[in-house]
C-alpha positions as CSV (number, residue, x, y, z in Angstrom):
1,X,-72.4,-27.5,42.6
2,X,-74.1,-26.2,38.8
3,X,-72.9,-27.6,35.8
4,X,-71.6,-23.9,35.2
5,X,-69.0,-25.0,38.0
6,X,-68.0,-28.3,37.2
7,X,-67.3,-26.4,33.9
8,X,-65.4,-24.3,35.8
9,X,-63.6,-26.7,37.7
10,X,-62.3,-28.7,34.4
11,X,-61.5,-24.9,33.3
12,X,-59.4,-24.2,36.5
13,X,-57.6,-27.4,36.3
14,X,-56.4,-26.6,32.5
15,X,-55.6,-23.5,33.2
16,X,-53.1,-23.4,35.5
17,X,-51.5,-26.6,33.9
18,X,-50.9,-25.4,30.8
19,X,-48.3,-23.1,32.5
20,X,-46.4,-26.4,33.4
21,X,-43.4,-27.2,31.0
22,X,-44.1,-30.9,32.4
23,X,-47.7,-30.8,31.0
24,X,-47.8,-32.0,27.4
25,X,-50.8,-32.3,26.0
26,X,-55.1,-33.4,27.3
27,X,-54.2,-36.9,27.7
28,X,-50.8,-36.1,30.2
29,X,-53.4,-33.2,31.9
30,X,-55.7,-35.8,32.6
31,X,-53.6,-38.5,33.9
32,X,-52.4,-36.2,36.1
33,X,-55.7,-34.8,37.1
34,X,-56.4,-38.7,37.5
35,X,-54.0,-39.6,40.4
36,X,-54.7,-37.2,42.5
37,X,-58.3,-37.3,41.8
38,X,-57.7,-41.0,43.3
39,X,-56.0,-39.6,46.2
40,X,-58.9,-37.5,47.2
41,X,-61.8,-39.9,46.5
42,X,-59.7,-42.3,48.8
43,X,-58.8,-40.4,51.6
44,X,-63.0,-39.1,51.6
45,X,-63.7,-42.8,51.7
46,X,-60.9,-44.2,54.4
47,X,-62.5,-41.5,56.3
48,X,-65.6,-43.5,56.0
49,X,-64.0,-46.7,56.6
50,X,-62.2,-45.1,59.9
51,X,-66.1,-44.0,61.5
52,X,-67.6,-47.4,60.1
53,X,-64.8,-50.0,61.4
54,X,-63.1,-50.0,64.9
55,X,-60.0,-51.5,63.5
56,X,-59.5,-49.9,60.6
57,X,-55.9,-49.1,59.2
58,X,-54.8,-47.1,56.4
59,X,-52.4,-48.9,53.6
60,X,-51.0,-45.6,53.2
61,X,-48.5,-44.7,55.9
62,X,-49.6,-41.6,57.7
63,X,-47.0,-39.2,55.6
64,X,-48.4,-39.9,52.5
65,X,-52.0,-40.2,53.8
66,X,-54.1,-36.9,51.7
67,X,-54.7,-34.7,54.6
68,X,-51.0,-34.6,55.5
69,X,-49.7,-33.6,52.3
70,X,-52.3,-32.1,50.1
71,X,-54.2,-30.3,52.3
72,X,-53.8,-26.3,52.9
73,X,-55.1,-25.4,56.3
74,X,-54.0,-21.9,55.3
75,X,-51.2,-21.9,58.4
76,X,-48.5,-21.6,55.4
77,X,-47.1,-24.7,56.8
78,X,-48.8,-26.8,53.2
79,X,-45.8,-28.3,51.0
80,X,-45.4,-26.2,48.0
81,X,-42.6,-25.1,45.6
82,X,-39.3,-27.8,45.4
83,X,-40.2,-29.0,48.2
84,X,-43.1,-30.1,47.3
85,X,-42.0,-31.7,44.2
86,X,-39.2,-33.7,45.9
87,X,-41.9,-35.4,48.1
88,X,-44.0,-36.2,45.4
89,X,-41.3,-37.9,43.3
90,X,-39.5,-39.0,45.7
91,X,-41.8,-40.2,48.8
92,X,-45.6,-40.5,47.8
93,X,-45.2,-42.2,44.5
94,X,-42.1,-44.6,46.0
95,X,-44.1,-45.6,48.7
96,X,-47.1,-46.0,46.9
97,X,-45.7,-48.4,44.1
98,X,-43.9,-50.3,46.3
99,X,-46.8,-51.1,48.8
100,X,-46.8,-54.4,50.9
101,X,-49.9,-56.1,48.9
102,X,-50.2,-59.7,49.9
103,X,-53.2,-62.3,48.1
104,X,-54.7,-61.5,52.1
105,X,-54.7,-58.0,51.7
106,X,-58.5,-56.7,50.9
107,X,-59.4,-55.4,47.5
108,X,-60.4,-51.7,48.7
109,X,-56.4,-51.4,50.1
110,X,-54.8,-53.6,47.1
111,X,-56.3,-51.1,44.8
112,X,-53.6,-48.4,46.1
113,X,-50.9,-49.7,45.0
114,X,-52.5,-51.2,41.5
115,X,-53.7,-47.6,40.7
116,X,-49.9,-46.1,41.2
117,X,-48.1,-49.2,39.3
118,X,-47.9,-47.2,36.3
119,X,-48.7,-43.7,37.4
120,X,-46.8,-40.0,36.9
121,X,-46.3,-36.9,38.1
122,X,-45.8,-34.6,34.8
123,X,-45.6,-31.7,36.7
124,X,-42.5,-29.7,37.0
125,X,-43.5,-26.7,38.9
126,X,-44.3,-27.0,43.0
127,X,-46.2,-23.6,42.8
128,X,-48.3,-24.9,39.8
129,X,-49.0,-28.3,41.0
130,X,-49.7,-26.9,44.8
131,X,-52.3,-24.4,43.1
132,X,-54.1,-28.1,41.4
133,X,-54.4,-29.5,45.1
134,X,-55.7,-26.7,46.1
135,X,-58.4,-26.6,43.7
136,X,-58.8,-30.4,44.1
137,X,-59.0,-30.5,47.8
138,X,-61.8,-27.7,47.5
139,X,-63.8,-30.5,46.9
140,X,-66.1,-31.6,49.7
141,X,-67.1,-35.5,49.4
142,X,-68.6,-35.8,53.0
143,X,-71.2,-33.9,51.6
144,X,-73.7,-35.7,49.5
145,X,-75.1,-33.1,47.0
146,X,-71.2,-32.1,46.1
147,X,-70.4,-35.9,45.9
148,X,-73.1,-36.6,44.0
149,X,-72.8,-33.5,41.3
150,X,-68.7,-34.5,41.4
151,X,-69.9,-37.7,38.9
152,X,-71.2,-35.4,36.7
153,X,-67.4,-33.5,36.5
154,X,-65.9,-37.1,36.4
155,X,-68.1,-37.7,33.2
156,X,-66.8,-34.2,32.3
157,X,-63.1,-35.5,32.4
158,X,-64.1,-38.7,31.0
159,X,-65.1,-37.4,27.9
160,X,-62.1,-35.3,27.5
161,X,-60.7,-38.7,26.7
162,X,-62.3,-38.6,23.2
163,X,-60.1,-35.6,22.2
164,X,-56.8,-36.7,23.9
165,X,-55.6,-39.0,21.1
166,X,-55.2,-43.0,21.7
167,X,-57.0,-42.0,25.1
168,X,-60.3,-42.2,23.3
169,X,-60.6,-45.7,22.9
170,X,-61.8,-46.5,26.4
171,X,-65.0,-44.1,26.2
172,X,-68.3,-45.7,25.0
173,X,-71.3,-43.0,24.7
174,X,-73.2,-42.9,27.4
175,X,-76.6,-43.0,25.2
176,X,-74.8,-46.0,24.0
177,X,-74.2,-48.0,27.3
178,X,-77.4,-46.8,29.3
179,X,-79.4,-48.0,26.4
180,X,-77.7,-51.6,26.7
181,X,-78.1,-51.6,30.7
182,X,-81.9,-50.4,30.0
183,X,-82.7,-53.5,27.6
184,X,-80.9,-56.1,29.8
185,X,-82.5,-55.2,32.5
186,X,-80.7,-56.3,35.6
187,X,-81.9,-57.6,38.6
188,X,-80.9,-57.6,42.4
189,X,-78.5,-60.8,42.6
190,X,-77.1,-60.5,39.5
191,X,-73.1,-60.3,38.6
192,X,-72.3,-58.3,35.3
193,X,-69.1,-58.7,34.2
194,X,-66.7,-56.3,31.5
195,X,-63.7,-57.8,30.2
196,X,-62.4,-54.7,28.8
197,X,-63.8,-52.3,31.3
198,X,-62.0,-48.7,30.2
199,X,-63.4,-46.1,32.4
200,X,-65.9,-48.2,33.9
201,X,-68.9,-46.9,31.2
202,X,-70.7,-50.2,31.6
203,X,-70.1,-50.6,35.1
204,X,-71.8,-47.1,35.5
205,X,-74.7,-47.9,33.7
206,X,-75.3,-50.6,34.8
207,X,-75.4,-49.9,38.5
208,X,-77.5,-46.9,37.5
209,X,-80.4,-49.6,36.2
210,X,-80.1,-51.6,39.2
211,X,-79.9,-48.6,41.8
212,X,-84.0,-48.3,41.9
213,X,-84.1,-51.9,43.1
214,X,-82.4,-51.5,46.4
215,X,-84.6,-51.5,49.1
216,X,-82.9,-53.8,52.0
217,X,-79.3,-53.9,53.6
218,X,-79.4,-57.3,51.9
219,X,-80.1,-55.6,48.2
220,X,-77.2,-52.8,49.2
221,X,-74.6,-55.8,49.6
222,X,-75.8,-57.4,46.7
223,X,-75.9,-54.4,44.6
224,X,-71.9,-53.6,45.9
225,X,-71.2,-56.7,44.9
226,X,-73.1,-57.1,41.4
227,X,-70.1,-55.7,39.3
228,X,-66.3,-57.3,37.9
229,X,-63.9,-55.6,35.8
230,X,-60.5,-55.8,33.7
231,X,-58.6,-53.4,32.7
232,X,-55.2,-53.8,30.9
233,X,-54.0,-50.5,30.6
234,X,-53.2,-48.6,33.4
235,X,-54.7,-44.9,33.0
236,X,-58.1,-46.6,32.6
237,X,-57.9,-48.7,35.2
238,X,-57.0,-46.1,37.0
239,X,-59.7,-43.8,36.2
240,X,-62.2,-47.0,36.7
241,X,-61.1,-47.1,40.2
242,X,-62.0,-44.1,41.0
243,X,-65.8,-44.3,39.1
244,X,-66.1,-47.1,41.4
245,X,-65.2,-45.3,44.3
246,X,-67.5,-42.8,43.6
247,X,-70.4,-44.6,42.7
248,X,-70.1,-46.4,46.3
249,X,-69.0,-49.2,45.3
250,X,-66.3,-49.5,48.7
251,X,-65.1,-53.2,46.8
252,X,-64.3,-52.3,43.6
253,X,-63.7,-56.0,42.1
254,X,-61.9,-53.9,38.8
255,X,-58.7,-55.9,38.3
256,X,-55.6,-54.2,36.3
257,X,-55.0,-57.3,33.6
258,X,-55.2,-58.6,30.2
259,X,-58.4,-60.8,29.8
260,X,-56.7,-62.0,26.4
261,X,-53.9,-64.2,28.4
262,X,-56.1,-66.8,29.8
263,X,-56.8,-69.9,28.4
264,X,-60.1,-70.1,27.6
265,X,-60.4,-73.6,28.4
266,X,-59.7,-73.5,31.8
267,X,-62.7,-71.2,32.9
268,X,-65.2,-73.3,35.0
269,X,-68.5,-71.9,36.4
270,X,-67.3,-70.1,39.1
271,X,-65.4,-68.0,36.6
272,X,-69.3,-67.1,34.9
273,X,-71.6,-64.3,35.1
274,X,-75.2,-63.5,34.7
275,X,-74.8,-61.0,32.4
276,X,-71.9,-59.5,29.8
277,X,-71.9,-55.8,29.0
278,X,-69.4,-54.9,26.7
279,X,-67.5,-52.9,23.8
280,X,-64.7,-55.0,23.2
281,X,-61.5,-53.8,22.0
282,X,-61.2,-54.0,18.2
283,X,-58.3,-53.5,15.5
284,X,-55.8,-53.5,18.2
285,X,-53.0,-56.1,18.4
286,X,-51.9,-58.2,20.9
287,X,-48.7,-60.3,21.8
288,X,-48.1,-63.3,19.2
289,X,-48.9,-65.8,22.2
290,X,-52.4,-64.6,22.7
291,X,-54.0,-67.1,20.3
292,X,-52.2,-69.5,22.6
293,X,-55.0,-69.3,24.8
294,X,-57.6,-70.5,23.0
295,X,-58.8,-73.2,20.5
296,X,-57.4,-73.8,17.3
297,X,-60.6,-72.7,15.3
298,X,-61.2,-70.0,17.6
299,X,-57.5,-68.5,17.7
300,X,-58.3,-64.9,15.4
301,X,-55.7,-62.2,14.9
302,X,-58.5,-59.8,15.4
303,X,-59.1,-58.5,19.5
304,X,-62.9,-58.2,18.9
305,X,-63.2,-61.8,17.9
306,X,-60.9,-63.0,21.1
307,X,-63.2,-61.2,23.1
308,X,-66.2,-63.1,21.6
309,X,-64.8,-66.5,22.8
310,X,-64.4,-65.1,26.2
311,X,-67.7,-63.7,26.2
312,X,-68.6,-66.8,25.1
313,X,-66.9,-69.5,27.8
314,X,-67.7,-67.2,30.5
315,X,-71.6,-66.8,30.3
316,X,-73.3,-68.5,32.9
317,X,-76.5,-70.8,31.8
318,X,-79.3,-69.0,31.2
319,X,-76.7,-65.5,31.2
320,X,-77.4,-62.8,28.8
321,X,-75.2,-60.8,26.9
322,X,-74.7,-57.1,24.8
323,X,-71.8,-56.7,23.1
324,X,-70.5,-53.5,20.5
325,X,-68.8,-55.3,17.6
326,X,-67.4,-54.0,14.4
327,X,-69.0,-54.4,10.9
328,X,-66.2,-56.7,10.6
329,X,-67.1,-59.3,12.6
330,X,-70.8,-59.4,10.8
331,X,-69.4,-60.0,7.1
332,X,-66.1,-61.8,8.0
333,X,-65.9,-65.2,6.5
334,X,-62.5,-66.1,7.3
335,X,-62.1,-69.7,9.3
336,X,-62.2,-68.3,12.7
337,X,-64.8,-65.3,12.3
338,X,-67.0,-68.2,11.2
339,X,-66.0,-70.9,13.7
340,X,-66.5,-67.9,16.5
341,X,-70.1,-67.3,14.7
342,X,-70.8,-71.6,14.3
343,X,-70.6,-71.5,18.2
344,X,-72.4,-68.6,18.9
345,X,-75.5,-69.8,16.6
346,X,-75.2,-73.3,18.3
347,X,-74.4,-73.1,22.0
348,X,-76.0,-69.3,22.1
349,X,-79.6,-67.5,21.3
350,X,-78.3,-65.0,19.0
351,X,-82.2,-63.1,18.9
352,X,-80.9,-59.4,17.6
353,X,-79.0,-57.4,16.0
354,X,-79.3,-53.7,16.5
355,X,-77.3,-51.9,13.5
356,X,-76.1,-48.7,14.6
357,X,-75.5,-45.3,12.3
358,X,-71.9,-44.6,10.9
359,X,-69.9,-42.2,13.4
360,X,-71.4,-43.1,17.0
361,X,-67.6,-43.5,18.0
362,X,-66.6,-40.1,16.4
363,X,-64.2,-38.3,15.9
364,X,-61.5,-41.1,16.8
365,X,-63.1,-43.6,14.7
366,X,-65.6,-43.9,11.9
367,X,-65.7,-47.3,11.5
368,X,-69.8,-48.4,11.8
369,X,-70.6,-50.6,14.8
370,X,-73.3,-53.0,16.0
371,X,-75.0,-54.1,19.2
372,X,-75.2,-58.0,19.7
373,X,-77.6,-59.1,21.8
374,X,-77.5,-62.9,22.9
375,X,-78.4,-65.5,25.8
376,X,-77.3,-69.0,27.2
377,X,-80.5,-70.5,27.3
378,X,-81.1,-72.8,23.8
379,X,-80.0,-72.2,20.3
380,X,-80.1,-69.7,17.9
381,X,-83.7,-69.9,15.6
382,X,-83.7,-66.7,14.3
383,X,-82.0,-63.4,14.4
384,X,-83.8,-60.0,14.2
385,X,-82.1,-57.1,12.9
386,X,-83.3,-53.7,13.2
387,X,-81.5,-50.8,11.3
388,X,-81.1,-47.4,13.3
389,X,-81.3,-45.0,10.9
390,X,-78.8,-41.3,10.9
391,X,-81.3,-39.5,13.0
392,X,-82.9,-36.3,11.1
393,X,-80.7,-33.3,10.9
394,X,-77.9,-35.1,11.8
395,X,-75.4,-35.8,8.7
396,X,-73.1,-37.6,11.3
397,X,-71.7,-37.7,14.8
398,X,-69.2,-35.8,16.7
399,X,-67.8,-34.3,19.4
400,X,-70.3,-31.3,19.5
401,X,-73.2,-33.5,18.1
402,X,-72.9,-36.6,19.9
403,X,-75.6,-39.8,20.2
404,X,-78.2,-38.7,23.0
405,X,-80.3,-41.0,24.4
406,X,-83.6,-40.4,22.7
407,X,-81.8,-41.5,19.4
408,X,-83.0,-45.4,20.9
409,X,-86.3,-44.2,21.6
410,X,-87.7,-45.6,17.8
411,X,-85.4,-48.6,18.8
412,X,-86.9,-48.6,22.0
413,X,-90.2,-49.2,20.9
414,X,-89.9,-51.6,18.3
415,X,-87.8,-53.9,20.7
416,X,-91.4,-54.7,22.4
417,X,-93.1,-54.8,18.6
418,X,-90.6,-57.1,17.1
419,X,-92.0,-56.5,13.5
420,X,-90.8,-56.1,10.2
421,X,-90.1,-53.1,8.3
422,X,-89.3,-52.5,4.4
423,X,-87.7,-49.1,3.3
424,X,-89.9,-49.0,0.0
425,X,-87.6,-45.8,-1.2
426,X,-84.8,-48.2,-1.6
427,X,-86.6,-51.3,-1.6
428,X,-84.3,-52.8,1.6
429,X,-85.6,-53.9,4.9
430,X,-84.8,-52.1,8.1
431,X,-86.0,-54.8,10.1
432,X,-86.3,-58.6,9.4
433,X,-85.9,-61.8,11.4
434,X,-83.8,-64.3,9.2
435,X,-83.7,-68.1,10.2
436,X,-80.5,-69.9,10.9
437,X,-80.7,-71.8,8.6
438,X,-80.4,-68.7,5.8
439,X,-77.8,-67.0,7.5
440,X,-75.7,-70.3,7.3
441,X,-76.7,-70.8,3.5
442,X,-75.1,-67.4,3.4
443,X,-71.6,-68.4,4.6
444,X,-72.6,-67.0,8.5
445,X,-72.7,-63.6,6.9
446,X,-74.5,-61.7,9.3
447,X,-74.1,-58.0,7.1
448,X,-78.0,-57.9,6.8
449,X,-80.6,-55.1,6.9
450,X,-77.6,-52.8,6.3
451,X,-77.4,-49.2,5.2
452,X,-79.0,-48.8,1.5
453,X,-76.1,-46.5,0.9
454,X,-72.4,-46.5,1.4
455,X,-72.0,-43.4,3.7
456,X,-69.4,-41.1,3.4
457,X,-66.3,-42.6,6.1
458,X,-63.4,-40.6,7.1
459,X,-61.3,-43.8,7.8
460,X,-57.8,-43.7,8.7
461,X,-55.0,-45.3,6.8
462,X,-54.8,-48.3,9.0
463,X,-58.6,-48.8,9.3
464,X,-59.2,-48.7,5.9
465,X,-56.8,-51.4,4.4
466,X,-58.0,-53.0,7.6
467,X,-61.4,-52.6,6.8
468,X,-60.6,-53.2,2.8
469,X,-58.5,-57.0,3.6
470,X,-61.9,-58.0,5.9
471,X,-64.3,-56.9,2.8
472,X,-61.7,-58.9,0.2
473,X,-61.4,-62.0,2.4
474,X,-64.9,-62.3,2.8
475,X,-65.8,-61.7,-0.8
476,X,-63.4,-64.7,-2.0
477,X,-64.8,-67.1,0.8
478,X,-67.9,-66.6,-1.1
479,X,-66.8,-66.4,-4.6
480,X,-65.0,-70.1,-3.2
481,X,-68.3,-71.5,-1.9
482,X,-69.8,-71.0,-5.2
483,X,-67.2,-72.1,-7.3
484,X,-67.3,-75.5,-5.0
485,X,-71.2,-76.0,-5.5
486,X,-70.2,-75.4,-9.5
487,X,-67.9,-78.0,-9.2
488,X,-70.1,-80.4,-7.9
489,X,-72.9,-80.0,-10.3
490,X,-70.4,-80.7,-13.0
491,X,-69.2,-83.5,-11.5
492,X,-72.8,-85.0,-10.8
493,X,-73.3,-84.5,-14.3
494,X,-69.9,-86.0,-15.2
């Protein structure tokens, strides 16, 4: 299968939805792509299971089992029209939601029923929605080459998600995750966790990094088992699932769940991982009992910073750690921004900073993002930064122009050099280690070797009086600061 096919396939699939009066919209016409997309994957794999283990029985009863309701062997005896509809609604997804799942059931069979909890069926035609299993089921997983180019239409409808509104949120650019898999650089053994997975972007590229590495049975275990997910929201997780699935992981340890409603405090070391890869959630808002769950100094009203102190308590010794945070978290002075950034410095080897241009998560958010990279293994001495410039010919990102991968390449190769750089047009640095003891001078302000120029930022309404209260905030913590050291000069003098 060419790419001009899996174009053709997404193409297809649209197609004949948009006749659907159910079908409102790329982000309902990929959820319901996404369930039965599931369905397919799953019955492919039980049929693995069934060849690979004598005792093997379905958690789907046979009725609802693929190949006895989705599949056309062209007798005219396939389900189609009302008929069809009324099992759907009525049977498949009934059964499926309401699954026997016990804490004894295994994690490849649990997932069923997790993947349905919140599911649909949009569609309101049985002609139309027969026609989309059709298509679907034309898709041949016991063979590798078609399995294989299949992940390349999954990254297809995956990056749908960036124009189907809110949907956007859970993809990270693939330049932007493989770069982050290449430079922590995992190893056979290892456990890399995300504890706001999405589709499983991290997940991906990091078992992409490890894949050359496998060489035994022993590797191949450890390799299945190197990955852990969360996933709040339901579509994602969903869509994760299925990544999984078809990336041979068999055990997807993804986990439908909100990370944010655990108390920090009561993770131990069996609750740690080798390695953190992740672009937490930020500007969102959460239930008023999340800050609950952690310490009073830590307890921000911004997700990104929550999902620091998690990062945080569940690194293992001697873990490493990249993680995609807003400019906000850099320049933020307010009490817990700058507890979350005391700890980090302390207990954490903050070493770099990569700056990243304006626009890398266009077009559903301009706000300019940064790449934290940090290990367990002594404290913080200094920080490099390194400033990726706009690339040339690019004014910004978007959909069209997106980040590619050779955009790291300059990033790449200083990463080994590790030396300084000054931008004599506008006299600024694009790369400079500062000590720990001059970032904490500076009130933890970590806004350094920034952009010489304010770029132009399409912000929405929310993100800019978001963005505007973060830049105020941190601006009077300063302006405080110096008034303080004022005051005590005059009262030395006094």
């Amino acid at each position: 299968m060419n790419t001009t096919n899996l174009g053709t396939f997404v193409k297809r699939l649209r197609d004949i939805m948009r006749m659907d009066a159910g079908i409102s919209g790329d982000a309902q016409r990929i959820e319901q792509i996404a369930w039965m997309l599931f369905l397919k994957v799953y019955d492919a794999k039980e049929s693995d299971w069934e060849v690979e283990e004598d005792d093997f029985v379905s958690i789907i009863p046979e009725e609802c089992r693929w190949q006895n309701w989705a599949h056309d062997d062209g007798t005219g005896s396939a389900l189609t029209t009302d008929a069809l509809l009324d099992f759907v609604n009525n049977t498949l997804f009934k059964i499926l939601k309401e699954l026997e799942v016990t804490k004894d059931t295994p994690i490849k069979k649990a997932i069923v029923k997790t993947t349905f909890a919140d599911a649909n069926n949009y569609m309101k035609d049985g002609v139309q929605l027969r026609q989309v299993l059709n298509v679907i089921d034309g898709l041949d997983f016991g063979d590798y080459e078609e399995s294989h180019a299949f992940g390349e239409i999954y990254e297809a409808i995956l990056k749908e998600l960036q124009s189907a509104g809110s949907a956007g949120e859970f993809y990270t650019p693939r330049a932007v995750t493989s770069f982050m898999a290449q430079i922590i650089q995992p190893k056979i053994g290892e456990q890399m966790a995300d504890f706001a997975c999405g589709t499983g972007g991290f997940l991906t590229s990091w078992l992409a990094e490890l894949s050359p590495q496998v060489k035994t049975t022993e590797d191949a275990e450890a390799f299945s088992n190197s990955i852990y997910g969360i996933e709040k929201k339901q579509f994602p997780y969903m869509l994760c699932i299925t990544n999984m699935l078809l990336h041979g992981i068999d055990v997807p340890k993804i986990y439908h769940d909100n990370t944010l409603l655990h108390d920090v405090l009561d993770y131990t070391e069996r609750d740690q991982f080798d390695v953190v890869l992740m672009n937490p959630p930020y500007g969102g808002s959460e239930k008023a009992d999340v800050k609950s769950h952690f310490p009073d100094d830590l307890a921000s009203s911004e997700t990104a910073d929550l999902f620091m102190s998690v990062i945080m308590y569940r690194l293992k010794q001697n873990g490493r750690a990249a993680v995609i945070l807003p400019d906000g978290f850099l320049f933020g002075t307010d009490n817990a921004k700058v507890s979350i950034k005391k700890k980090l410095l302390k207990e954490f080897n903050l070493h770099t900073i990569i700056r990243m241009p304006q626009s890398v998560f266009a077009p559903y958010t301009s706000i300019t993002t940064n790449i934290l990279f940090f290990d367990r293994t002594q404290p913080t001495e200094q920080v490099w930064f390194y400033r990726m410039d706009m690339p040339e010919g690019y004014k910004h990102f978007s959909k069209t122009k997106p980040m590619k991968p050779e955009h790291f390449d300059a990033c790449k190769d200083w990463w080994k050099s590790r030396q300084e750089i000054q931008d004599d047009e506008t006299d600024t640095y694009k790369a400079k280690a500062y000590t720990v003891a001059e970032i904490v001078d500076g009130g933890y302000n970590l806004d350094l070797c920034g952009y010489p120029t304010v770029e132009e930022e399409i912000l929405s309404p929310e993100e800019t009086i978001r963005d505007f209260h973060e830049r105020r905030n941190a601006l009077n913590a300063r302006i405080d600061k110096k008034l303080a050291q004022i005051e005590a000069l005059l009262e030395g003098k006094a």
